[in-house]
N, C-alpha and C positions, 0 to 999 in steps of 0.2 A: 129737079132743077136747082134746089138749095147747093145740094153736094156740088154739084158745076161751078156756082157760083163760089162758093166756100173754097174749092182748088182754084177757083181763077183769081179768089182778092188774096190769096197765098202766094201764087205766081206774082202777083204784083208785090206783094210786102217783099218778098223773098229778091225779086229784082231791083229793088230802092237798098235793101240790104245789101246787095253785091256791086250796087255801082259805089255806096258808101264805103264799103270792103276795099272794092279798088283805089280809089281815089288814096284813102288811109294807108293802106298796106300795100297795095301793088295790084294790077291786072290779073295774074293769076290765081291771087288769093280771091278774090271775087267772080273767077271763073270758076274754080272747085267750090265753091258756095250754091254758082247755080247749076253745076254737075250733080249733087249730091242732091240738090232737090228737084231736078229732071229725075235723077233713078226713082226718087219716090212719086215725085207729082204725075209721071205720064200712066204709069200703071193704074195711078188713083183716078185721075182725068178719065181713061179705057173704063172703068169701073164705073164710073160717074153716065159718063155715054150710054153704056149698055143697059144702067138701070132706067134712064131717062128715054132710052127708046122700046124698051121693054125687052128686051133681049137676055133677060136672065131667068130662061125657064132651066139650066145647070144647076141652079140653087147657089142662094150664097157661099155656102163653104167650098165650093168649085171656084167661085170667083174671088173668094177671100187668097185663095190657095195659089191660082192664078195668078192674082193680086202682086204676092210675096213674091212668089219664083221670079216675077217677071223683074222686081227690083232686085233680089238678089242677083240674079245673072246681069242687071243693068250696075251691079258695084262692080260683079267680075270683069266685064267688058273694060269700064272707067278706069279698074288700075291695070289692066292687063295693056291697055290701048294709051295711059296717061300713066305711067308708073311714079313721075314728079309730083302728082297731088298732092296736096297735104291735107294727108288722114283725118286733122284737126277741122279744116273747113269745110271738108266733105261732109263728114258728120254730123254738123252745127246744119249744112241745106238740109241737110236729110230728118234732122231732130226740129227744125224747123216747117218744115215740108209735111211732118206728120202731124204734128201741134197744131198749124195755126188753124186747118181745116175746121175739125172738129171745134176750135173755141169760136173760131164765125158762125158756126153752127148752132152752138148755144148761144152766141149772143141773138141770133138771125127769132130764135122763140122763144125770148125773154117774156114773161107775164105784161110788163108795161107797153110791150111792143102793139 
């Protein structure tokens, strides 16, 4: 249930990020913001589900594996299907989409907590 929540206040950080994106820069610089972190966040979100309903008797490395393919193919689809992205914003949802999980994770079982 951590990991869920951890993708979901990502989701939120990452969508305060893209409407400040747009507003700054333009609509579409804030839509390949939150394209590039859909490729990463739904695979991870699928991963998050399946351990929280117990459905990963595959073993992790199946699901890590999973995991990747499924955002890789979710970059190919995005430029193949949006060729105008810019690579630059894309990147930044997707380096942001990987990040912040993990650090609400740690913050989530800080000592003081």
């Amino acid at each position: 249930k951590r990991l869920l929540y951890a993708t979901g206040v990502a989701a939120v950080i990452i969508a305060a990020a893209a409407v400040l994106a747009g507003v700054v820069r333009g609509f579409d610089v804030g839509l390949d913001l939150v394209l590039g972190a859909l490729v990463v966040l739904v695979p991870s979100f699928w991963v998050a589900l399946s351990l929280t309903a117990g459905r990963s008797a595959g073993g992790a490395v199946w699901m890590g594996l999973a995991r990747y393919t499924a955002a890789a193919i979710g970059f190919a689809l995005l430029f193949a299907l949006r060729p105008s992205s810019s690579p630059g914003m894309v990147l930044l949802g997707s380096i942001l989409a990987l990040l912040i999980p993990p650090i609400v994770l740690a913050w989530q079982q800080r000592p003081d907590k």
